[in-house]
C-alpha positions in Angstrom: 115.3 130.0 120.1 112.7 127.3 119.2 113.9 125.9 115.9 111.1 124.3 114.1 111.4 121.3 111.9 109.4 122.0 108.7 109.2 118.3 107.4 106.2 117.6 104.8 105.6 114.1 105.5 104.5 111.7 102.8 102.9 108.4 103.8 101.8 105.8 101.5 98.7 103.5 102.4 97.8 100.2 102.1 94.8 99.7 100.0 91.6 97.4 100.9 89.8 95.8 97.9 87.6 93.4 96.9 85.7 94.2 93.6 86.4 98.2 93.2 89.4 99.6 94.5 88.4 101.6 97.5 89.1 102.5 101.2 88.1 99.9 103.1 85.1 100.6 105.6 84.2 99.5 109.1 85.1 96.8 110.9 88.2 96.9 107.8 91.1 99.1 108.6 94.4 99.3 106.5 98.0 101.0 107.9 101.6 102.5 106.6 104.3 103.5 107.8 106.9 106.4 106.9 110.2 107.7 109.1 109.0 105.6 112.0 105.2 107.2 112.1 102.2 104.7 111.6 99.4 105.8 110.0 96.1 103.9 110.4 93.1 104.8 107.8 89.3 103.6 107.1 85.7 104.3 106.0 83.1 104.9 109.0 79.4 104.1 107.1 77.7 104.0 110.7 76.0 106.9 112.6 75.7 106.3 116.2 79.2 105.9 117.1 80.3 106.9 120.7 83.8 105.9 120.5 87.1 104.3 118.4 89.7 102.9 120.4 92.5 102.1 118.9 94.6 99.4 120.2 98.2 98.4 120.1 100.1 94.7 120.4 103.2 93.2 119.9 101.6 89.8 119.0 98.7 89.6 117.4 96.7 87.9 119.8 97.5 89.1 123.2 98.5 92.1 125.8 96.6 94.6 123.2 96.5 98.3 125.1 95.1 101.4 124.3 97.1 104.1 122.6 94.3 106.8 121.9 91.5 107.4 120.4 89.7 108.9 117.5 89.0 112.5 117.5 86.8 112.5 114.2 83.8 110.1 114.9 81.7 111.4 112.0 80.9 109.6 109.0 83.2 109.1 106.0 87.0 109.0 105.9 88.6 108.8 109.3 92.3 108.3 110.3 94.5 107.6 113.5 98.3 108.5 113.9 100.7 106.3 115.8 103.9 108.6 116.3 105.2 106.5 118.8 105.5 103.1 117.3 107.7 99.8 118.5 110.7 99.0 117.1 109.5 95.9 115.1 105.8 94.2 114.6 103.1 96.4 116.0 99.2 95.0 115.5 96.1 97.4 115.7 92.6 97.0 116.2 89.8 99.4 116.4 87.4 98.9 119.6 84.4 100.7 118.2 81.3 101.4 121.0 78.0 102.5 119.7 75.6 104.4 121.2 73.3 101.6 121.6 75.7 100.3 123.8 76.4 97.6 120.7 80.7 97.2 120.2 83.1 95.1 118.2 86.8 95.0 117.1 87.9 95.3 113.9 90.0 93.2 111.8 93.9 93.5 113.2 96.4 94.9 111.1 100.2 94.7 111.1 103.1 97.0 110.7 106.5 96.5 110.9 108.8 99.5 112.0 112.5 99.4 111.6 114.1 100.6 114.6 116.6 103.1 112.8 113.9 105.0 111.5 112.2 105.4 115.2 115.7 106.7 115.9 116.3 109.0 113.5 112.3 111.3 113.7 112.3 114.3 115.3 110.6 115.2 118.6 106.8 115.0 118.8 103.8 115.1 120.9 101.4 112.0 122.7 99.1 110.1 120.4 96.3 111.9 121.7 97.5 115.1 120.8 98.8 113.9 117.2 94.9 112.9 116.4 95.2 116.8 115.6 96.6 116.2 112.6 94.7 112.6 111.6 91.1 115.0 111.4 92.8 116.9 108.3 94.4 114.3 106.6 93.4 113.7 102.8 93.5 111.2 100.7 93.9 111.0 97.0 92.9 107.5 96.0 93.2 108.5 92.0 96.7 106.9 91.6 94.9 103.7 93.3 92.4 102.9 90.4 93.6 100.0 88.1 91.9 98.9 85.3 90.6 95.4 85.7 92.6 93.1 83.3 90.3 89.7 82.1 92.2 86.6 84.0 94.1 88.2 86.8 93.4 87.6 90.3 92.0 91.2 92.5 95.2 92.7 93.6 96.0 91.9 97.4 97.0 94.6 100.3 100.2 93.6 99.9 100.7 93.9 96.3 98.5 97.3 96.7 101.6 99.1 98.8 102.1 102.6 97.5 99.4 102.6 95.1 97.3 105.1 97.3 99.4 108.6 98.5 98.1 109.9 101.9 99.3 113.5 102.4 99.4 114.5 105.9 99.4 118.2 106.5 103.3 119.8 107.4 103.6 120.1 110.8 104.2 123.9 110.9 100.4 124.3 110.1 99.6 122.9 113.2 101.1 124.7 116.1 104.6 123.6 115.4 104.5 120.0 116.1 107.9 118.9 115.4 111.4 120.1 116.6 114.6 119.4 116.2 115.9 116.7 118.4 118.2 118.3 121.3 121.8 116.7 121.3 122.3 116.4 124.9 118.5 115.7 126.3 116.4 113.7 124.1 113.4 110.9 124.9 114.5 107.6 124.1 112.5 106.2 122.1 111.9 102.7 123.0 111.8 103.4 126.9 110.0 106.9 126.9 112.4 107.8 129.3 114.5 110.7 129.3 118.0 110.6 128.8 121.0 113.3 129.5 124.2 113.1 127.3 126.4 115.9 128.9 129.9 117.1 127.9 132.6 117.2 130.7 130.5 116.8 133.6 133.1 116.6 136.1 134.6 120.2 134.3 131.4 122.0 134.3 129.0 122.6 137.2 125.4 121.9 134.6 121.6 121.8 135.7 118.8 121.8 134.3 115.1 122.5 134.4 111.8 121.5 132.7 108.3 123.3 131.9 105.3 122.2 131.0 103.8 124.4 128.3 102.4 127.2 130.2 105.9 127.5 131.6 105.1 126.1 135.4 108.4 124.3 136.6 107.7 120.6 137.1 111.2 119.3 137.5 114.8 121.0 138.3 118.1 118.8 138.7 120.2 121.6 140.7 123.6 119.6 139.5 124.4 116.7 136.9 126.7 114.8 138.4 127.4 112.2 135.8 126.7 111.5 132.0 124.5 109.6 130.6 121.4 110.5 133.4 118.1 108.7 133.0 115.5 110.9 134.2 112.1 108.4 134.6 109.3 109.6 132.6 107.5 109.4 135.8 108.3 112.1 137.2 106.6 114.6 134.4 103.3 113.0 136.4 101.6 113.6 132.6 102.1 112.7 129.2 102.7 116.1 127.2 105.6 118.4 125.4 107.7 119.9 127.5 110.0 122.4 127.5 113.6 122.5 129.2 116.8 124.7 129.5 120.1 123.5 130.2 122.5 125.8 131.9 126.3 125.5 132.2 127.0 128.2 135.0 125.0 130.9 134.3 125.2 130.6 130.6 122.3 128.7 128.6 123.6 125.8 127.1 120.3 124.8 125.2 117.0 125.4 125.3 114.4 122.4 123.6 111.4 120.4 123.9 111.5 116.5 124.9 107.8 114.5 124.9 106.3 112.4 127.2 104.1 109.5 126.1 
């Protein structure tokens, strides 16, 4: 039975400013992090825009790629969710196309994700499908507004960390997006491959067998011959959730979902 994991997750913002204390708006974006899911937030005042691509690096400056893009392209708050960070520094940068054919980058915007905490989330889906959950996120800037004390300097982003709360909505509201993380067949995290930890391999004759989510077979091992098993991501031929079962004999071990990204 699909055990769902219920977790209402809690991410605090960085806040943009520069006379009032406000979301920052386009080309300004600011970013948080919380149990190894980035959150990227900002103000669209334009009309007109065809597209937000939002970027990825590990530097700063160079080898910045794709990860997904906006769903929400209408005016007002909008919001991108990375859920498949890098261990360490990741940069973002918003390629923004307009319908006149105009585009520009926005500013770029670190966050720093400890690898424990990358190790230690739960299963969930692409990027692309996780922009499901940035169109209802809501932000309660109320905690954010400081009164302005005579002398002192604005506050800076860094010094405005968890002085904004951005709520996103629990999983479970959105066709179960997180399960709990299988003990013996789990993605691994920094490679995107799949990986097999199985008990007593030489003991027990085990296979397996994964789904996609209409429950077409897209892969079958017939017999596990050894423990650990890397199974290349490749080999799913999509990004996407996917469902497996892991028989020992003719008895069901376990039953689970693994993601592809």
């Amino acid at each position: 039975m699909l055990r769902i994991l219920t977790v209402s997750l809690s991410v605090f913002i960085l806040l943009f400013t520069q006379i009032a204390f406000a979301q920052p708006v386009l080309p300004d974006i600011v970013g948080a992090t919380d149990k190894g899911i980035n959150v990227l937030s900002w103000v669209a005042q334009y009309d007109g825009i065809k597209s937000i691509a939002v970027q990825r690096s590990s530097d700063s400056v160079f080898n910045f790629a794709t990860i997904g893009y906006v769903k929400n392209l209408k005016k007002g708050q909008q919001a991108f969710i990375d859920g498949h960070p890098a261990p360490g520094n990741n940069w973002y940068r918003l390629y923004i196309a307009f319908s006149s054919d105009l585009t520009w980058y926005s500013n770029r915007f670190k966050i720093h994700v400890d690898s424990s905490a990358i190790l230690a989330k739960g299963v969930l889906p692409p990027n692309d499908s996780l922009q499901k959950l940035a169109s209802r996120i809501k932000v309660d800037t109320s905690s954010a507004r400081l009164p302005a004390q005579p002398g002192k300097p604005v506050d800076t982003l860094q010094q405005l960390v968890n002085k904004i709360r951005l709520s996103i909505p629990d999983p479970g509201e959105v066709d179960a997006y997180s399960y709990i993380k299988s003990q013996y067949v789990f993605t691994n995290p920094f490679t995107g491959h799949i990986t097999m930890e199985i008990p007593d391999v030489k003991k027990y004759h085990y296979s397996i067998k994964f789904f996609d989510l209409n429950n077409r077979k897209v892969l079958e091992i017939q017999k596990v011959l050894e423990s650990p098993v890397i199974v290349d991501k490749r080999n799913f031929q999509k990004k996407g959730l996917f469902k497996f079962e892991l028989m020992r004999g003719s008895e069901k071990l376990e039953s689970g979902y693994i993601t592809i990204y």
